[in-house]
C-alpha positions as CSV (number, residue, x, y, z in Angstrom):
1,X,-16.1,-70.4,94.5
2,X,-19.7,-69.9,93.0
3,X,-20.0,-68.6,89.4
4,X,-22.3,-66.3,88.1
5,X,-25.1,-68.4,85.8
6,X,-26.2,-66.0,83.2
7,X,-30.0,-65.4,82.4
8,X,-32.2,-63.2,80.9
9,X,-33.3,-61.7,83.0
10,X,-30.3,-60.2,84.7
11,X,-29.3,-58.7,81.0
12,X,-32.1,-57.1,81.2
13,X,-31.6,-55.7,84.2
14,X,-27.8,-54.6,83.0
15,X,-27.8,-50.3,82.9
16,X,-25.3,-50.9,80.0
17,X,-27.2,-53.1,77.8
18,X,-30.5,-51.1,78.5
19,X,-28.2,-47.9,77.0
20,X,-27.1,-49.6,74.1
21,X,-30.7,-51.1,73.2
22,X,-32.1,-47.6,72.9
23,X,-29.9,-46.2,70.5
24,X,-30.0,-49.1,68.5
25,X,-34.0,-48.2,69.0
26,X,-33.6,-44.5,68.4
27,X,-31.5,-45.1,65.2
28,X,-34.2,-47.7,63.4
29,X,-36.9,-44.9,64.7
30,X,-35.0,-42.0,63.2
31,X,-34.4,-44.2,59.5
32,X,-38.3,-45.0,59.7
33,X,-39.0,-41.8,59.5
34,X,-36.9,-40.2,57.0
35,X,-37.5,-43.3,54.9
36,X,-41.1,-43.4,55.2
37,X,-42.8,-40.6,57.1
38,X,-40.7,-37.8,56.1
39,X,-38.3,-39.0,53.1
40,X,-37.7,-35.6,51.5
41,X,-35.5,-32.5,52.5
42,X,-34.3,-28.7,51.1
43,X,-31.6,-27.7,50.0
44,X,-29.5,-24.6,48.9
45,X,-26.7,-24.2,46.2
46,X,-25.0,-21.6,44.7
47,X,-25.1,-22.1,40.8
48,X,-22.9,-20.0,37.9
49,X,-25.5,-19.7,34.6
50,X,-23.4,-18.8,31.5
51,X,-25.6,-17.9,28.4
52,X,-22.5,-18.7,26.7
53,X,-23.3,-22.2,27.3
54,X,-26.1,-22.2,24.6
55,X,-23.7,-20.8,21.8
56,X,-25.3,-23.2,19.6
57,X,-28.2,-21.1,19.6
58,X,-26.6,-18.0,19.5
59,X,-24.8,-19.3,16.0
60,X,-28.0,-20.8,14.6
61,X,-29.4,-16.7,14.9
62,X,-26.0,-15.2,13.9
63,X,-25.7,-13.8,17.4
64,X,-23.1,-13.0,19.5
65,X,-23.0,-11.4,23.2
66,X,-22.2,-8.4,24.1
67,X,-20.8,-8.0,27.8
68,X,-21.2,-10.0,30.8
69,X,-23.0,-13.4,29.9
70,X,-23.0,-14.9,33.3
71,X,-25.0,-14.8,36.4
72,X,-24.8,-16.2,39.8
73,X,-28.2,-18.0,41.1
74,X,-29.2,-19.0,44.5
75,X,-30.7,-22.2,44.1
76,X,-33.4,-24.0,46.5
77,X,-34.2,-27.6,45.9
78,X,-36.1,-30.5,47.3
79,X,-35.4,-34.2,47.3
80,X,-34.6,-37.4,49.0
81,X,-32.1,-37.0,51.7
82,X,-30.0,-39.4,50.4
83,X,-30.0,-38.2,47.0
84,X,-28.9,-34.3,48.0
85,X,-26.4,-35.7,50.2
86,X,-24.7,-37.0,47.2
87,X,-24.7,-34.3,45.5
88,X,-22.7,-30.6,44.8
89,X,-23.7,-27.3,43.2
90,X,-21.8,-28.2,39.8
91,X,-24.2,-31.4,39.7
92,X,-27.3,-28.6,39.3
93,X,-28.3,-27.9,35.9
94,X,-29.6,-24.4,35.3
95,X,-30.5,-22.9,31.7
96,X,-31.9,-19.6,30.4
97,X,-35.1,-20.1,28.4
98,X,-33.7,-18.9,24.6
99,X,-36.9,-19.3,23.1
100,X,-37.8,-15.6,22.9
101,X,-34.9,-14.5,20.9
102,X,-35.5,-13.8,17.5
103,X,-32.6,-11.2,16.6
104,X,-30.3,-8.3,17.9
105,X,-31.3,-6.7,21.2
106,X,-31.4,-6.9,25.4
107,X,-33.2,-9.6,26.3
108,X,-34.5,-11.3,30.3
109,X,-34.1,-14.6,30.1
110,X,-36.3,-16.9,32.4
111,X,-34.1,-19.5,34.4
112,X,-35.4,-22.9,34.5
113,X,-33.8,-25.7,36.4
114,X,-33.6,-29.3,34.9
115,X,-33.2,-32.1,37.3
116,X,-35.5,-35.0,37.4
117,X,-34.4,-36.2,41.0
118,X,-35.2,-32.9,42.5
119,X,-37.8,-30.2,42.5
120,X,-36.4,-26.8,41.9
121,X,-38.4,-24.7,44.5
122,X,-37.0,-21.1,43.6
123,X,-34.0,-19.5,41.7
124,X,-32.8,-16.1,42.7
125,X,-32.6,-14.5,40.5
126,X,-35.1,-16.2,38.2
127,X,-33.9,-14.1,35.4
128,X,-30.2,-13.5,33.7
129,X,-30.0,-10.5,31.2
130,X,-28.2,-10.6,27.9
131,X,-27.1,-8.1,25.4
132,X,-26.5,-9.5,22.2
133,X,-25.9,-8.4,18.7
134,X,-24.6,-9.7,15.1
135,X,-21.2,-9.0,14.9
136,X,-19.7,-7.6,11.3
137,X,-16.8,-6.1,9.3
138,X,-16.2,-2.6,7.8
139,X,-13.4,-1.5,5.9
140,X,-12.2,2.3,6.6
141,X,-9.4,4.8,5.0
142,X,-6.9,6.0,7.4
143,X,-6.6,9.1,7.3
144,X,-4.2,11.3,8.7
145,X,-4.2,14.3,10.8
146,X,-0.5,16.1,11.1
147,X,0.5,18.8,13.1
148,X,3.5,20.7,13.5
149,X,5.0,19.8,10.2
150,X,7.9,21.8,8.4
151,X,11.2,22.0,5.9
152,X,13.2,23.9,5.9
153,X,14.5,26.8,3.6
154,X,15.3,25.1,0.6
155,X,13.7,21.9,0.9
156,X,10.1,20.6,0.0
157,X,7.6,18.2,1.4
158,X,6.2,15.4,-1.0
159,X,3.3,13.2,-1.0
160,X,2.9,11.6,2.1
161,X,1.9,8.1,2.5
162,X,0.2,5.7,4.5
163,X,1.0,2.1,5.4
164,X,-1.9,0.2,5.5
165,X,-3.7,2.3,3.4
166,X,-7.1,1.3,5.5
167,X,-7.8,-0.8,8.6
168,X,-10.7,-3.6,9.2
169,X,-13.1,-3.5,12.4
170,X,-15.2,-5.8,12.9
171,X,-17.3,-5.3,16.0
172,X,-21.3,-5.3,16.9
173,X,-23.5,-3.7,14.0
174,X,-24.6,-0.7,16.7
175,X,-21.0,0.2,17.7
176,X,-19.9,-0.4,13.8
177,X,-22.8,2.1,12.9
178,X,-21.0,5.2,14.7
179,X,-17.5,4.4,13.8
180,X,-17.5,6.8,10.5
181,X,-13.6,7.9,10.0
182,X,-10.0,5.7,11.2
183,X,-7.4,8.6,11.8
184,X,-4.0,8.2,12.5
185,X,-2.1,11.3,14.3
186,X,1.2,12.4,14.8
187,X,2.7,15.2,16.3
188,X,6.3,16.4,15.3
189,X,8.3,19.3,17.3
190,X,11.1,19.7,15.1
191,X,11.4,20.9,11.0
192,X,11.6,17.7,8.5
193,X,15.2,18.1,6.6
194,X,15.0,14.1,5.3
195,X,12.7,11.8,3.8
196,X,11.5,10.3,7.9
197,X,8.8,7.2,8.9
198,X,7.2,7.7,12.0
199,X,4.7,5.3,13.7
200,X,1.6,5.5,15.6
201,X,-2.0,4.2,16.8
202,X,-4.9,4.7,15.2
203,X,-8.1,6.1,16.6
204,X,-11.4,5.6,15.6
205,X,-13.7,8.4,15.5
206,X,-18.0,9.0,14.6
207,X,-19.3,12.0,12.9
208,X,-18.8,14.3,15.8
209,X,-14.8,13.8,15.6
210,X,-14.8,11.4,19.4
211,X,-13.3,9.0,19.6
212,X,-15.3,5.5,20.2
213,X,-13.8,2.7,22.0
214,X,-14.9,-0.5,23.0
215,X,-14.0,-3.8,24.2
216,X,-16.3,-5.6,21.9
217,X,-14.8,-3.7,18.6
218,X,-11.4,-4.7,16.8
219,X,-9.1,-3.9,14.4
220,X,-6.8,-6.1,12.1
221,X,-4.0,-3.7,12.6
222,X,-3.2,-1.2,15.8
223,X,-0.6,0.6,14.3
224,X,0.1,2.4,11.2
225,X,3.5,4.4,9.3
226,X,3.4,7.5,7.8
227,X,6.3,8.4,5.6
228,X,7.0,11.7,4.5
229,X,9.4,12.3,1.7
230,X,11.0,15.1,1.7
231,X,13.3,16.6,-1.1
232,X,15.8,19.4,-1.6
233,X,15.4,22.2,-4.0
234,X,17.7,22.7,-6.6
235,X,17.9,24.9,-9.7
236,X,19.4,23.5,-13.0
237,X,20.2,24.9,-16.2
238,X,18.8,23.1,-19.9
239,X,20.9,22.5,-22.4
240,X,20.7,21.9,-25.6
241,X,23.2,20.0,-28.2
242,X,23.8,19.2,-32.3
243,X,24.1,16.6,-34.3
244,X,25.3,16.9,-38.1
245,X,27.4,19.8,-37.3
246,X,29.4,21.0,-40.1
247,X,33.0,21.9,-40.2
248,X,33.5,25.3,-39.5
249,X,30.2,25.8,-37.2
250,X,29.9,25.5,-33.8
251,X,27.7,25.5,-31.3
252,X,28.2,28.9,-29.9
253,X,27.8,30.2,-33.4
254,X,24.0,29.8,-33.8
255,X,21.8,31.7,-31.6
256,X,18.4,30.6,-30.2
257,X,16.2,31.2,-26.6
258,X,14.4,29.0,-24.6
259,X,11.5,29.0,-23.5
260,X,12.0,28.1,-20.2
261,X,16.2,28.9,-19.6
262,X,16.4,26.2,-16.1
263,X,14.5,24.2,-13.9
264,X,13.0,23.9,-10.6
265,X,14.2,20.6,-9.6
266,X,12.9,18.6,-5.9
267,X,15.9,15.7,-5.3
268,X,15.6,13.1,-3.1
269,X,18.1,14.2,0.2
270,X,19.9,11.1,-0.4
271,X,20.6,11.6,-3.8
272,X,24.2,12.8,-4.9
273,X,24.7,16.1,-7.0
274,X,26.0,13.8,-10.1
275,X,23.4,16.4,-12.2
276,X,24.8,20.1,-12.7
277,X,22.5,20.4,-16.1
278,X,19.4,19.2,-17.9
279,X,19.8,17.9,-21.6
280,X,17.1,18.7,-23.6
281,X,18.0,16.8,-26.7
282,X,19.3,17.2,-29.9
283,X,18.9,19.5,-33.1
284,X,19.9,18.0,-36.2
285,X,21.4,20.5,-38.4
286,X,19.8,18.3,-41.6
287,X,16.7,19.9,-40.2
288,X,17.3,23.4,-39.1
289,X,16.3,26.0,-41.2
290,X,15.1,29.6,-40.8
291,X,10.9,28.9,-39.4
292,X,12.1,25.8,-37.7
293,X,10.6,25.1,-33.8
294,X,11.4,22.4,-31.6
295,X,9.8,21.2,-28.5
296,X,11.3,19.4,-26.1
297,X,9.7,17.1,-23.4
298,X,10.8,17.6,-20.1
299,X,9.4,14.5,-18.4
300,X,12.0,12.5,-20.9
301,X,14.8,15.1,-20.3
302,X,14.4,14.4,-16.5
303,X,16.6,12.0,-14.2
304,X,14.8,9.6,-12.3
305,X,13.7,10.4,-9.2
306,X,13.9,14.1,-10.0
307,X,10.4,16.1,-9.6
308,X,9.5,19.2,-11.9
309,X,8.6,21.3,-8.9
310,X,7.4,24.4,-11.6
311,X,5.0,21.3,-14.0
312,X,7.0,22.7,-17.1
313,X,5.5,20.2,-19.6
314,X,8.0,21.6,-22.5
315,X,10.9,23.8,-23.9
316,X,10.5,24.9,-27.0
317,X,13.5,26.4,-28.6
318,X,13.4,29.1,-31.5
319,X,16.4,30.0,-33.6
320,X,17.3,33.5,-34.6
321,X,17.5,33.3,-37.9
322,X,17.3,37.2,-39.0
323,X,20.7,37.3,-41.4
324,X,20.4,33.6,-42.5
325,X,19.3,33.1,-46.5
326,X,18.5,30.1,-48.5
327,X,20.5,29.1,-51.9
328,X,20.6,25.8,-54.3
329,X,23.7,24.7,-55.6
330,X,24.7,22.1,-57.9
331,X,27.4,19.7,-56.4
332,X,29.9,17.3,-58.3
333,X,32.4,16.7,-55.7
334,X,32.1,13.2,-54.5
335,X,34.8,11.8,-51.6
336,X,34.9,8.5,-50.5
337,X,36.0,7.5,-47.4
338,X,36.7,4.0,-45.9
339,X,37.2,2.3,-48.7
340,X,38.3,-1.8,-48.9
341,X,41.2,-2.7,-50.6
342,X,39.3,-5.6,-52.5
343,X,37.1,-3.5,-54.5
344,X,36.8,-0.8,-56.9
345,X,34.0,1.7,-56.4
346,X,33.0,4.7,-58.2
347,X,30.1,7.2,-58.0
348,X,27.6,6.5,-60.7
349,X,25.9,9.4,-59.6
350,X,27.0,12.6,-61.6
351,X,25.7,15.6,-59.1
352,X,23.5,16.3,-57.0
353,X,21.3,19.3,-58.1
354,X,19.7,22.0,-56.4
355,X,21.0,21.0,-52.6
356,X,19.5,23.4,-50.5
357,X,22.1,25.8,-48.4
358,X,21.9,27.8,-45.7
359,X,24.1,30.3,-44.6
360,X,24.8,34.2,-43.4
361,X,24.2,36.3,-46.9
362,X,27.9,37.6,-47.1
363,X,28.9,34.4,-46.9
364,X,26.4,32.8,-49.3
365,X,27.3,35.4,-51.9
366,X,30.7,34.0,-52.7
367,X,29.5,30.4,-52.1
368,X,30.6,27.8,-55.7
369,X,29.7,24.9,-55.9
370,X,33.4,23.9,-55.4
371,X,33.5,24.8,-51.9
372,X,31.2,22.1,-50.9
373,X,32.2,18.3,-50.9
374,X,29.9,15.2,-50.7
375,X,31.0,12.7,-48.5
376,X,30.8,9.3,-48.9
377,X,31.5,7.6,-45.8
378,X,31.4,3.4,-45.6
379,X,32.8,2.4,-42.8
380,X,29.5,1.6,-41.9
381,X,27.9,-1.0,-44.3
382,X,28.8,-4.2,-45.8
383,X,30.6,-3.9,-48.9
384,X,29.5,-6.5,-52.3
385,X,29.8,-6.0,-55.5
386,X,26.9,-3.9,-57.5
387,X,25.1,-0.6,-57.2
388,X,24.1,0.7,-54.2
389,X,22.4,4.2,-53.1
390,X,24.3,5.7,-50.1
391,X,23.8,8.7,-48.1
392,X,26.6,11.7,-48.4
393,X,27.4,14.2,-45.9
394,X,27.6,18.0,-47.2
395,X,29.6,20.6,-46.4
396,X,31.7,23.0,-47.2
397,X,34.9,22.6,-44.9
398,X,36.4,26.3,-45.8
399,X,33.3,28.3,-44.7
400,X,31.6,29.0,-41.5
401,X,28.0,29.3,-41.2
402,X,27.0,27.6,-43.5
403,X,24.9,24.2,-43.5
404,X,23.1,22.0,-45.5
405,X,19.5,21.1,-45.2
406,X,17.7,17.8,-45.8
407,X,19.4,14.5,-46.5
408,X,20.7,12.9,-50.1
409,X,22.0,10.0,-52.1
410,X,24.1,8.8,-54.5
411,X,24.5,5.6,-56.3
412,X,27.5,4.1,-55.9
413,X,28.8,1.0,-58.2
414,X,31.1,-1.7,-56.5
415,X,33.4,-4.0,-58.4
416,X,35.9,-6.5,-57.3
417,X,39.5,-6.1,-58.3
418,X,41.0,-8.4,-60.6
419,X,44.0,-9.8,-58.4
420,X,41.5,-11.1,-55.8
421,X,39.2,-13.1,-58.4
């Protein structure tokens, strides 16, 4: 059998090999011509430009923006074909121009591409607009604005009250400029019997009462209570008691007006009804006589918590004094009371002279001296030997309406008993 020699010239006549030679030849023509007669190429990409990128401008001004702050760009570029083969739109670097901004205001930014392997042939848009503004706090009242509020018969509304008492916003300077009141409103359907809270938003409002909202303005608090007290009405009596009453007067037996005879009183609704009377104070007897006036506070005669719905300031109470007369007596009539068992003790003191007495003139008329007694009570101080001065109570036990005014002493002289030394 003959085999086939190869040669040369027979690959070179082989279909196959002729095929495969001009590829190989096309492929080398194709790379000499993108590497040297035509290197470069275009390209498109679609780019996201955020002016929030350059916030360390924006902080250097005091700026801040306002709305939207991002734009989409259509980007066409040049370069090497190998080089935009590598790359992807996130690769591109796109920035607005910030050099014309020099405070609050809209402004068009020119978009410049930055790249130094590629020329930037166009950006669509070439622009990106921007709203910016310096961004500050105010501090506003709330106020409020109530409708269909009501007590009943019998009851009263109190102060109402607020909680917060004002609100913070803190927004762009041109939307802070028209935001001139913070209300809060409340609408009730029903009367108030009892001290309620209710809760609510809070609007803000400019000069013409509407009401402006915006995404760029907010508010430390959204919310606010309002609490309105309310208090039932109830009318009490004042009264009015003695101290130093003698034996043989009473209460009932001296006769006097008030100014003002009860009170208008607003209690909390969860108070109890402990109160059925308002004490005024007290008259001491040692101080009556026949031009006396007293006045009596009514802010210290108050329970807490109680409100003087009428503002009475004072009472002032006025004795009826028409068949009451003055006398002086002389009195020698010394009792002591309470006294110890250790020591002797006598009234150095012979009489008290001209003690003024008051009294109904039948009665004064038959008044002696020895219908009064001075008493001499010491249950009440520390007892050592030597002389003393002690008050003395004066009366006259046997006789009504009849008093003594102003106060008096004697001197007293203490001495121990001989079995105890």
């Amino acid at each position: 059998m003959k085999k086939n020699r190869f040669t040369f010239q027979s690959l070179f006549q082989s279909n196959r090999f002729l095929q495969v030679v001009a590829v190989a030849v096309g492929l080398l023509c194709w790379f000499f011509v993108a590497a040297y007669v035509n290197p470069d190429q275009e390209a498109e990409f679609m780019v996201t430009v955020d002016v929030a990128d350059r916030k360390d401008v924006l902080d250097q001004l005091g700026l801040e923006i306002i709305g939207d702050s991002k734009e989409t760009v259509r980007v066409n570029v040049k370069g090497k074909r190998f080089r935009l083969s590598q790359i992807e739109a996130g690769d591109l670097v796109v920035r607005p121009n910030m050099s014309r901004i020099d405070g609050p205001g809209v402004y068009k930014l020119a978009l410049n591409g930055e790249n130094e392997d590629l020329e930037f042939l166009s950006l669509t848009p070439s622009t990106i607009s921007v709203r910016l503004d310096v961004f500050s706090t105010k501090v506003l009242p709330i106020e409020v604005e109530l409708t269909g509020f009501s007590v009943p018969e019998g009851y009263i509304g109190q102060t109402q009250t607020i909680s917060p008492k004002s609100v913070s916003i803190t927004g762009p300077e041109e939307q802070l400029s028209r935001i001139t009141r913070c209300v809060f409103r409340y609408n009730l359907d029903n009367p108030v019997q009892r001290t309620t809270i209710v809760k609510g938003g809070i609007v803000l409002l400019d000069q013409n009462g509407n009401e402006v909202t915006d995404d760029h303005i907010s508010t430390d608090i959204q919310t606010a209570s309002l609490t309105m007290p309310v208090s039932r009405i109830r009318e009490l009596p004042f009264v009015l008691r003695f101290i130093n009453l003698p034996p043989g007067l009473e209460e009932g037996d001296l006769t006097y007006t008030l100014s003002s005879s009860k009170l208008e009183v607003a209690v909390p609704t969860d108070a109890t009804d402990r109160y059925t009377e308002i004490p005024l104070g007290y008259v001491d007897m040692k101080e009556l006589e026949p031009d006396s006036v007293f006045v009596f506070d009514v802010a210290d005669a108050l329970p807490a918590n109680y409100e003087n719905v009428r503002n009475i300031e004072n009472v002032v109470v006025e004795f009826n004094m028409e068949d009451v007369e003055e006398k002086y007596i002389n009195i020698d009539n010394f009792q002591i009371l309470n006294q110890s068992g250790d020591y002797e003790i006598t009234v150095t003191t012979n009489r008290l002279s001209n003690v003024k007495v008051y009294g109904q003139k039948d009665v004064l008329e038959e008044l002696t001296p020895g219908d009064f007694v001075a008493e001499i009570d010491l249950s009440s101080r520390e007892i050592l030997p030597g002389q003393f001065s002690t008050g003395v109570n004066i009366y006259a036990p046997n006789k009504s309406m009849v008093w003594v005014s102003g106060d008096y002493s004697v001197i007293i002289h203490v001495v121990e008993k001989e079995q105890n030394r």
